[in-house]
NURO-164632 format. One record per residue (C-alpha): residue in one letter; x, y, z. Coordinates in steps of 0.5 Angstrom, whole numbers. Layout:
+------+-------+-------+-------+
! vodo !     X !     Y !     Z !
+------+-------+-------+-------+
!    A !     X !     Y !     Z !
...
+------+-------+-------+-------+
END
This chain:
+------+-------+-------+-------+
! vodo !     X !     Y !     Z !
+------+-------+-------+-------+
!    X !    -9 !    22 !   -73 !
!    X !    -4 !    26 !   -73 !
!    X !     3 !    25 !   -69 !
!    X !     1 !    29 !   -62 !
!    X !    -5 !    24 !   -61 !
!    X !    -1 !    19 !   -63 !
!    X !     4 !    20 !   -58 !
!    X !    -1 !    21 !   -53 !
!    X !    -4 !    15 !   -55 !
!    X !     2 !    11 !   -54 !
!    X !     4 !    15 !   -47 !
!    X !    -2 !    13 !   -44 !
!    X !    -1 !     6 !   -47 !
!    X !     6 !     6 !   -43 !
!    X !     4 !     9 !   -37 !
!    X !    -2 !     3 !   -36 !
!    X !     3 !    -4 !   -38 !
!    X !     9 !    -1 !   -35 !
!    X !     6 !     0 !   -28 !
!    X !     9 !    -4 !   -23 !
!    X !     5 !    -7 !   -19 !
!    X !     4 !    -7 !   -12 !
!    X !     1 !   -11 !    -6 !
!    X !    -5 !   -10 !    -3 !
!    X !    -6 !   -15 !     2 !
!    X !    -2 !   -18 !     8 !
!    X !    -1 !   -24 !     4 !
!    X !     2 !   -20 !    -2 !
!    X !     6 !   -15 !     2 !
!    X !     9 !   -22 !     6 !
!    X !    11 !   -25 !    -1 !
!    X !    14 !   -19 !    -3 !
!    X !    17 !   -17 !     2 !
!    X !    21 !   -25 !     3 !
!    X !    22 !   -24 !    -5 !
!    X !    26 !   -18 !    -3 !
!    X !    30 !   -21 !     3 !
!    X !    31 !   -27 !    -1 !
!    X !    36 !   -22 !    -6 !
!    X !    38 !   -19 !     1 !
!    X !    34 !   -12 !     0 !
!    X !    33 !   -14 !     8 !
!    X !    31 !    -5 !     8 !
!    X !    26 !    -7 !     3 !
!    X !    23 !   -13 !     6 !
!    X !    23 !   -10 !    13 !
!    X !    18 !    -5 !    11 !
!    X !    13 !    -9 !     7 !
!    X !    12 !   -13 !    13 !
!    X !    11 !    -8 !    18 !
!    X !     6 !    -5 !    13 !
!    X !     3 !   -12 !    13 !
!    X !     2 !   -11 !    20 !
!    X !    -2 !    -5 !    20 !
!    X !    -8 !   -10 !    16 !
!    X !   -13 !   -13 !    22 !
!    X !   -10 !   -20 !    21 !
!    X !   -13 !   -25 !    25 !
!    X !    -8 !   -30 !    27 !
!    X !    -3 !   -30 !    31 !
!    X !     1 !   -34 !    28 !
!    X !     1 !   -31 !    22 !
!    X !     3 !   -24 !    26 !
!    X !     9 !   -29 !    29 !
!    X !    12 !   -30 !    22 !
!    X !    12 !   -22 !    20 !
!    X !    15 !   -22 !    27 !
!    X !    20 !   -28 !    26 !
!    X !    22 !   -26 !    18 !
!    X !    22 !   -17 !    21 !
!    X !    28 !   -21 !    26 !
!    X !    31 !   -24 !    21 !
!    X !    32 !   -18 !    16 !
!    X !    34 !   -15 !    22 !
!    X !    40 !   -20 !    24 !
!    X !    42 !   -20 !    17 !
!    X !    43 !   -13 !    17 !
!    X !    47 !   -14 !    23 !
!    X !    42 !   -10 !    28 !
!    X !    41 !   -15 !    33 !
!    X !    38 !   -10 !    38 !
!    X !    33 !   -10 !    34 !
!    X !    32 !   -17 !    32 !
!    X !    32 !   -19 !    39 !
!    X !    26 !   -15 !    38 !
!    X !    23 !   -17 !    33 !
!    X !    23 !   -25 !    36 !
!    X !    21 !   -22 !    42 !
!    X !    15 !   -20 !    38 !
!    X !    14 !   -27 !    34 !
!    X !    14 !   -31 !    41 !
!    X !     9 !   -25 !    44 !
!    X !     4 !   -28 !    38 !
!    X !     6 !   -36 !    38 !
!    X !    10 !   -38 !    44 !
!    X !    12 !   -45 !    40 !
!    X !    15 !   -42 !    34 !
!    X !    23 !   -45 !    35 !
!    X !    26 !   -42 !    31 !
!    X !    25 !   -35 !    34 !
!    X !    27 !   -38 !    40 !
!    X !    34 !   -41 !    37 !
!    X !    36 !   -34 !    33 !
!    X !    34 !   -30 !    39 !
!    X !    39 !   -34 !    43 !
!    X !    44 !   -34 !    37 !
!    X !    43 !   -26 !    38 !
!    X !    43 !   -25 !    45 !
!    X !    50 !   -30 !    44 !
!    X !    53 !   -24 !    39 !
!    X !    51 !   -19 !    44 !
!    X !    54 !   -23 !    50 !
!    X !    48 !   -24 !    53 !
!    X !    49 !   -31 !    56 !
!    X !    44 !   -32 !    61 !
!    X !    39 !   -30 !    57 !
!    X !    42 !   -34 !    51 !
!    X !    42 !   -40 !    55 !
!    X !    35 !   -39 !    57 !
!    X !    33 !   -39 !    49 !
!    X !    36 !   -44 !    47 !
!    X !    34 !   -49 !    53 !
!    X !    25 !   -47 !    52 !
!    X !    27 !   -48 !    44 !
!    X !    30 !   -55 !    46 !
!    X !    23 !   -56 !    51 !
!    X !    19 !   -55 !    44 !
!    X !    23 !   -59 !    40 !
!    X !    28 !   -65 !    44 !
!    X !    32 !   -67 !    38 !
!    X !    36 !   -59 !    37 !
!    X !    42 !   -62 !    38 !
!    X !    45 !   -55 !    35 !
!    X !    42 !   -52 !    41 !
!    X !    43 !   -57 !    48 !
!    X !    50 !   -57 !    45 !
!    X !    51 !   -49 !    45 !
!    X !    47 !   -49 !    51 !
!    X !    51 !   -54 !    55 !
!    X !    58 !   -51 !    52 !
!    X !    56 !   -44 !    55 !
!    X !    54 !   -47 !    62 !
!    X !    62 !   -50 !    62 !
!    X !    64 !   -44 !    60 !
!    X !    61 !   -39 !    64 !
!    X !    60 !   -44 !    70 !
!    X !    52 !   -43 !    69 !
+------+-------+-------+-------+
END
């Protein structure tokens, strides 16, 4: 054997185990996408869960979480426009999904939309009585603005 096919035989080797690997099915593209926004590669993140929404996905409940995790990397870049969206969205597949309700509210509060802050933060303590958090933001707004 001589040095050239050798090095081609090495190349090809390199080239097949040093592939990465990339995902396929909407769980996947889920699951890469949360490993990314976990190492705040919000980009990244948004991305694969917006590609996981091109598969046929037949429950709304699953298309709510890409929604609610696209809202999510959205508030932590900072795009609140967009992340209200985002959990619009979410809500639109799963109405009862709480904690779209909760940021939603927090992000319509940063961007001074209080009514509707308030409106968000009331239907999120409608599912779920016990958010103190969100009937005391709630009820601290309404002094404030005398709503």
């Amino acid at each position: 054997m001589n040095i050239q096919t050798l090095l081609i035989i090495i190349i090809l080797i390199h080239a097949f185990w040093l592939q990465p690997t990339y995902a396929s099915t909407p769980q996947e593209l889920f699951e890469e996408g949360s490993r990314l926004a976990d190492q705040n590669k919000h980009q990244e993140a948004i991305k694969l869960y917006k590609k996981a929404l091109e598969y046929k996905i037949d429950s709304n409940y699953h298309k709510a979480v890409l929604y609610y995790n696209i809202g999510l990397s959205y508030s932590k870049l900072g795009d609140t426009k967009k992340s209200i969206s985002s959990y619009t969205n979410c809500l639109q597949y799963y109405p009862n999904y709480t904690l779209a309700y909760l940021n939603r509210g927090n992000d319509n509060l940063n961007e001074e939309r209080v009514e509707e802050a308030i409106n968000d933060f009331s239907d999120a303590i409608a599912l779920d009585s016990k958010l103190f958090f969100a009937i005391a933001v709630q009820n601290n707004l309404k002094i404030k603005y005398c709503l």
